[in-house]
N, C-alpha and C positions, 0 to 999 in steps of 0.2 A: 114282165111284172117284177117288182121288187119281191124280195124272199121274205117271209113271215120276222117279225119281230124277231130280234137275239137279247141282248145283253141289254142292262140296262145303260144309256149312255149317261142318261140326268137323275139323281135321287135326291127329291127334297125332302124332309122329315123336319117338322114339328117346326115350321116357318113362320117368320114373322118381320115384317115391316111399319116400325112404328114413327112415327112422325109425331112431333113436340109442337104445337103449334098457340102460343102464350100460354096458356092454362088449359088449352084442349090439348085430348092426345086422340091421334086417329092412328088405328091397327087397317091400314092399307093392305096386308096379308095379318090371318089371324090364326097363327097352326096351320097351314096348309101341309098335307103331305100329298107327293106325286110321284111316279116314276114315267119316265120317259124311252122306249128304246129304241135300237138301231134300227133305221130306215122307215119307221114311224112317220105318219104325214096328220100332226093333229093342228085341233081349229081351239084357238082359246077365246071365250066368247064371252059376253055379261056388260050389264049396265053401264053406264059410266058413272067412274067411280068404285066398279067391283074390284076392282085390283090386277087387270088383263096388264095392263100398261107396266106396272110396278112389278108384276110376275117377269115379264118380257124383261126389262129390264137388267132383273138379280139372274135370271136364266143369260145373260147376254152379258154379263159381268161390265154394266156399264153401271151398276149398284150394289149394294151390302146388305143381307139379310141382317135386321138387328139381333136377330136370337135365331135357333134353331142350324141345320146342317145341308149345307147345298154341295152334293158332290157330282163332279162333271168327271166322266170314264174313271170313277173310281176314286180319285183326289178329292180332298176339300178344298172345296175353293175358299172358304173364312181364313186360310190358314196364309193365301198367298199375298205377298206385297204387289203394291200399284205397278212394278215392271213386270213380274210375271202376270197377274190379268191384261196386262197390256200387249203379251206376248200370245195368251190365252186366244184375247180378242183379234188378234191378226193371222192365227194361223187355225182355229178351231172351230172359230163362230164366225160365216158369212151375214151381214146384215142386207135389209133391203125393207127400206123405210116407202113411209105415202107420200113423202114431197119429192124423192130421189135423191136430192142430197149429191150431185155431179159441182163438177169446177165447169164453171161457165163458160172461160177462154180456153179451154182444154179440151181436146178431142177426144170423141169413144173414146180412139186407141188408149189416149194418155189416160183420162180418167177408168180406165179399166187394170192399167201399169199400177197404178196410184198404190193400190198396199203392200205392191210386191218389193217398193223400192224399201221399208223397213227390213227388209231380209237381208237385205245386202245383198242382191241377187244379182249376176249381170246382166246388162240392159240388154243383150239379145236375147237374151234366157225370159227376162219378163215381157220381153215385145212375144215371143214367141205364143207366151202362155195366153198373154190378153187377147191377140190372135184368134187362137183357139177359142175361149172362154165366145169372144162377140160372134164366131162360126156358130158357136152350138145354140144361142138364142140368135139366129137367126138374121144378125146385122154385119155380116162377113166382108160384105158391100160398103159399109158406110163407118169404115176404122177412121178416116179425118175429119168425119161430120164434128160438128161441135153441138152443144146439146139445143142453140136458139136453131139450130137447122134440122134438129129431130122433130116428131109427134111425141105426144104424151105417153101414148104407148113402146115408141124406142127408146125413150127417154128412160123409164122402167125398163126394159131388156139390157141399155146400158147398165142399170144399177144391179142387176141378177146376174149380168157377166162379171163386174167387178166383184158381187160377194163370191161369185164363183171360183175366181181367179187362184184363191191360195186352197182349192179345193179341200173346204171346209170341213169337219162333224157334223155339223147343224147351220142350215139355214132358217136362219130369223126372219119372218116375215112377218113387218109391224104396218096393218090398212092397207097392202100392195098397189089395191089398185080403187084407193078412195078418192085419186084425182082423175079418175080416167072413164071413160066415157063406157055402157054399159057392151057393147060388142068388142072396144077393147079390152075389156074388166075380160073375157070371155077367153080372149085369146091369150092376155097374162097369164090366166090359170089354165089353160092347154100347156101352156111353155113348163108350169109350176109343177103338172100332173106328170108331164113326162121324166121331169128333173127326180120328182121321186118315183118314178119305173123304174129310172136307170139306178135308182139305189140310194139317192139322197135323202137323210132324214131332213124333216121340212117341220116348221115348228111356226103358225099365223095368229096372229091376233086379227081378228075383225068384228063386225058387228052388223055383215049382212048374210044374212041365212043361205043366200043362195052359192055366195062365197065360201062357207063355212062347209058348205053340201059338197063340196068337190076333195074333203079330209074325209080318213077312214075313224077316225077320233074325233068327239066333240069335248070338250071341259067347259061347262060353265061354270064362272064363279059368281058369288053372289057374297055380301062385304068379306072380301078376304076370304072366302073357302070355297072349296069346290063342290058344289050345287049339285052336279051329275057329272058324269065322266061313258059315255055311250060310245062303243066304234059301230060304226055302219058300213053297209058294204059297197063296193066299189061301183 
């Protein structure tokens, strides 16, 4: 089992995502404060429209809080320019989206390489790792598949080994497994459960209970705030 919460890795305080839209203005986050800590597995849940997405999002520095202070281990992240979030988002935060998001004519192997070639790393050094990374979810067997010759669900395991690859702070998981069938939905999150035993903080957006029931953390937001914030036991 992973070890009891430590430090905090994410502190947001007094958040806000506002959007201009002609003479509306919509507060997609409205004050939200949150802490998030190491090795943490929580489930961010709510309507469509509460601001799960837009949270995910400014936590995944693939957006800008308009007001308030989002700091990730300690940093402000308002403070950094577009190459260091970009530098943030390839070595800190693993993603792992609902459509997958793979290069079509590209194999596991290659699409699992894929972030490691911004490091400058050598190409035995990232074959090594992606290696590794598709071993441990389970597709060790199938490094030249290309993804029309996966299932839905290797197809997802390719995308968990790639966010895994530059072994991450935090794994993002935005609907894992909204494309995949419910016995595979079952075994994604086996794969997800175990990632956080071994110590991974895990961090979902989703919107099916039964999904959300396998985090020790639930968040629901409700427009832009957090509703309830509940951990449950394993």
């Amino acid at each position: 089992m992973a070890d009891a919460p430590s430090h905090a890795v994410i502190e947001l305080r007094d958040l806000y995502r506002i959007y201009e839209m002609g003479d509306q203005v919509l507060h997609a986050l409205d004050g939200l404060d949150l802490d998030i800590h190491r090795n943490e597995y929580v489930a961010i849940i709510g309507a469509s429209g509460s601001g799960k997405s837009t949270l995910m999002n400014i936590i995944g520095c693939l957006d800008r809080a308009s007001r308030g202070e989002y700091r990730l281990e300690g940093t402000p992240v308002g403070d950094m320019n577009e190459n260091e979030l970009a530098r943030i988002r390839n070595r800190e935060i693993g993603f792992v989206f609902q459509s997958f998001n793979l290069l079509g004519r590209a194999s596991a192997l290659k699409n699992v390489m894929q972030p490691l070639v911004y490091r400058k790393m050598p190409r035995s050094e990232r074959r090594a790792r992606a290696v590794e990374a598709l071993e441990r979810v389970g597709l060790g067997d199938r490094l030249d598949s290309r993804p029309n010759q996966l299932s839905g669900g290797q197809r997802q395991r390719v995308a968990i080994a790639r966010a895994l690859v530059g072994k991450p702070a935090i794994l993002l998981a935005d609907e894992p497994t909204g494309n995949l069938d419910s016995q595979t939905s079952q075994e994604i999150m086996t794969l997800i459960d175990q990632l956080h035993d071994d110590g991974q903080t895990v961090i979902m957006v989703t919107h099916e209970p039964d999904i959300a029931a396998h985090c020790r953390r639930v968040i629901r937001l409700t427009d832009g705030r957090v509703e309830y914030d509940r951990r449950q036991a394993a």
